[in-house]
Kinemage of the C-alpha trace (Angstrom):
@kinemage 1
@onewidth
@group {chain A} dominant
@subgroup {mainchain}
@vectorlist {calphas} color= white
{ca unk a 1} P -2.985 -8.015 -18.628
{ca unk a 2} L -4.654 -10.026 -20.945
{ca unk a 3} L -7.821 -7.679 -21.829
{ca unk a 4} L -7.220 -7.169 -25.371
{ca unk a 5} L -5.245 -10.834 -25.754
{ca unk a 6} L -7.247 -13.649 -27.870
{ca unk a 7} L -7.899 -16.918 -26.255
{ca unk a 8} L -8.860 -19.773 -26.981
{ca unk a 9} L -10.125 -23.152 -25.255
{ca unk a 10} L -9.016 -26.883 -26.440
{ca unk a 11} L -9.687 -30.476 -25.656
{ca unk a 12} L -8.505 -33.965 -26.328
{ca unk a 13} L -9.384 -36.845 -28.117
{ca unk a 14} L -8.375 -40.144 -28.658
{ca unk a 15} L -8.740 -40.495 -32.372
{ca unk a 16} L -8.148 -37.095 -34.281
{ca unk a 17} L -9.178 -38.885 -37.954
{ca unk a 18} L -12.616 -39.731 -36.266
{ca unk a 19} L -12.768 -36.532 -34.471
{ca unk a 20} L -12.178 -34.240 -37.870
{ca unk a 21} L -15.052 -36.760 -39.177
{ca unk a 22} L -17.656 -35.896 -36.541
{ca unk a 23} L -17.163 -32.494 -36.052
{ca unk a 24} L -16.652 -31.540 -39.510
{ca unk a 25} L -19.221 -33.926 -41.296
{ca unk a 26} L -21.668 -34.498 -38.599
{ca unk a 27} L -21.556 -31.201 -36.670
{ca unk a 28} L -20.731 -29.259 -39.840
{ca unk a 29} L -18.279 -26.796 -37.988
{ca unk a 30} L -15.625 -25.634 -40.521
{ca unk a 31} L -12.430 -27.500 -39.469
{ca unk a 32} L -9.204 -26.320 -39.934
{ca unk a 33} L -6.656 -28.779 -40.281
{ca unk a 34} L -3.231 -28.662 -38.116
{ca unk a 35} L -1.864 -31.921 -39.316
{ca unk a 36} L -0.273 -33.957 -36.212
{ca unk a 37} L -0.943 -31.779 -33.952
{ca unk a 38} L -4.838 -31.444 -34.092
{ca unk a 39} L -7.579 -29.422 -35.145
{ca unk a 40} L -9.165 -26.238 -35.270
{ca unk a 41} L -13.111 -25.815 -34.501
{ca unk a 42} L -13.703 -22.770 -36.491
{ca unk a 43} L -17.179 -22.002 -34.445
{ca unk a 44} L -19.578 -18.640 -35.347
{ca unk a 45} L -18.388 -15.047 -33.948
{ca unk a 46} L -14.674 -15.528 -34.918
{ca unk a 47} L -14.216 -18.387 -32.091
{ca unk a 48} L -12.007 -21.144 -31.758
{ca unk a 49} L -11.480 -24.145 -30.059
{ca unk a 50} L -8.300 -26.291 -30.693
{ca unk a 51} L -8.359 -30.479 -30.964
{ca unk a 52} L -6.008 -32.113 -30.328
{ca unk a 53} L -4.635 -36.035 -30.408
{ca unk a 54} L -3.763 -37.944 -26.252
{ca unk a 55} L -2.854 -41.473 -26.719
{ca unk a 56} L -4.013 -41.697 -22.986
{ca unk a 57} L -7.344 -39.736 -23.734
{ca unk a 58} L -9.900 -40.315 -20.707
{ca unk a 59} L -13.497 -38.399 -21.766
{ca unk a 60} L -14.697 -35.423 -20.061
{ca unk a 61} L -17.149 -35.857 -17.538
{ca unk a 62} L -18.416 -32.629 -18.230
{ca unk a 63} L -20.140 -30.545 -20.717
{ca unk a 64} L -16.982 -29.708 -22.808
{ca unk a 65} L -18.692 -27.415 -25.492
{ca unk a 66} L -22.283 -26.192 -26.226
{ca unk a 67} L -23.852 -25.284 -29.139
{ca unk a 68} L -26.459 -22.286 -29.169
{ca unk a 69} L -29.456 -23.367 -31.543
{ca unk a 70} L -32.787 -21.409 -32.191
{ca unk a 71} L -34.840 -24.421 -32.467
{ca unk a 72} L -33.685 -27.279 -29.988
{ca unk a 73} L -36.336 -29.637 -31.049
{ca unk a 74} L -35.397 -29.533 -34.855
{ca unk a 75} L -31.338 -29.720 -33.941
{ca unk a 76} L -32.171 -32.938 -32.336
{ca unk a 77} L -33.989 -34.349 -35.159
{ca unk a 78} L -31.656 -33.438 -36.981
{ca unk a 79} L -29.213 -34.647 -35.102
{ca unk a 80} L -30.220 -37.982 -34.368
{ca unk a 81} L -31.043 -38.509 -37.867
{ca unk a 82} L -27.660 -38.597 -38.728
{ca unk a 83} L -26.636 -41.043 -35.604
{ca unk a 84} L -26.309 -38.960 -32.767
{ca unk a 85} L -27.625 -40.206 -29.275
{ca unk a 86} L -28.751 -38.294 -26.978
{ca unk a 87} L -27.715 -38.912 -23.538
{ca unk a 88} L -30.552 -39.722 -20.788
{ca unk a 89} L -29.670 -39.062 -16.990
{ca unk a 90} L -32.357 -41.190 -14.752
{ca unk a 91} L -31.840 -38.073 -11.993
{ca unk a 92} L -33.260 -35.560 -14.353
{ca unk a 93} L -37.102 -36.529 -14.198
{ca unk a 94} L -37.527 -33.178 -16.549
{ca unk a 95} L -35.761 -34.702 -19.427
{ca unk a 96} L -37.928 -36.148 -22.204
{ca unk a 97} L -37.713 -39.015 -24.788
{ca unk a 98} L -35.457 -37.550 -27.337
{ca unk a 99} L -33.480 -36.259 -24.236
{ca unk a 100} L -34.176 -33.028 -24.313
{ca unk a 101} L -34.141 -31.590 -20.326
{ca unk a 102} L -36.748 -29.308 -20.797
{ca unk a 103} L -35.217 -26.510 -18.518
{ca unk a 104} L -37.348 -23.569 -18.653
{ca unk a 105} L -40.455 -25.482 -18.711
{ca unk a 106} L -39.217 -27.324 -15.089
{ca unk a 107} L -37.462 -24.332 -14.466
{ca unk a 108} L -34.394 -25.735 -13.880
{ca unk a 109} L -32.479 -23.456 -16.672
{ca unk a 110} L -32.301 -23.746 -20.428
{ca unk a 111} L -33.741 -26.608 -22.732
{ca unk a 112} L -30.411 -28.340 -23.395
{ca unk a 113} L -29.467 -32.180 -25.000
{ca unk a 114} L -26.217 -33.860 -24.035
{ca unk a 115} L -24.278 -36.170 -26.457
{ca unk a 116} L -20.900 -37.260 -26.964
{ca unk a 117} L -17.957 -37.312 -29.432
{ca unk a 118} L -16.458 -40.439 -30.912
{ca unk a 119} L -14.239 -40.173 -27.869
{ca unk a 120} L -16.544 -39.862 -25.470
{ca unk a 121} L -16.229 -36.306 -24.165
{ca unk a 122} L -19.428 -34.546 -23.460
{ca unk a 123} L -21.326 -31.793 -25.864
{ca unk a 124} L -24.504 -30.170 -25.484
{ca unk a 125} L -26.994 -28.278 -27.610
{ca unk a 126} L -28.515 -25.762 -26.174
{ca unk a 127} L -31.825 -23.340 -26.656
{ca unk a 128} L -30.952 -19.896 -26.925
{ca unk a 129} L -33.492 -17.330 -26.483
């Protein structure tokens, strides 16, 4: 039925302004802007994923969207130079000081680094292969 019908995924936030910010400045991912009604992540390989404003916005408590990198350890320098913070889970002994899990070396899956959005849903970047 829908084989050959594009799709797309979309989230919330609480604060679209800070949102187009982040993921624009901070992420660099080409935004396209949809005035009131949200955002467009304009991500690599044609993708999309649509933004958009909820007054009653509660965070994901889940990875929302990850980004594929070549070099995890120099996306998370990068990263955190420009204010991002890494979140550390106390469960996942595996995960080092710049909070990095260090999947493949524990293997326990990829090398992957959670952080959030300025409303609070999850991210991750990821090591691809």
């Amino acid at each position: 039925m829908f084989k050959d019908t594009h799709a797309f995924s979309g989230f919330a936030v609480k604060d679209l302004a800070a949102a187009k910010k982040f993921y624009s400045e901070v992420l660099e991912v080409p935004v396209e802007d949809r005035g009131a009604m949200g955002i467009t992540l304009k991500l690599a390989g044609g993708n999309t994923v649509f933004v958009y404003p909820k007054a009653d916005h509660v965070p994901a408590t889940y990875t929302i969207l990850n980004f594929l990198t070549h070099d995890i350890d120099v996306s998370v320098d990068e990263m955190t130079a420009k204010g991002i913070v890494f979140e550390k889970y106390p469960s996942m002994t595996y995960q080092d000081e710049k909070g990095v899990a260090r999947g493949i070396k524990a293997n326990m899956g990829p090398d992957i680094a959670w952080f959030k959005d300025p409303s609070g849903n999850i991210l991750s970047v990821l090591q691809d292969k």
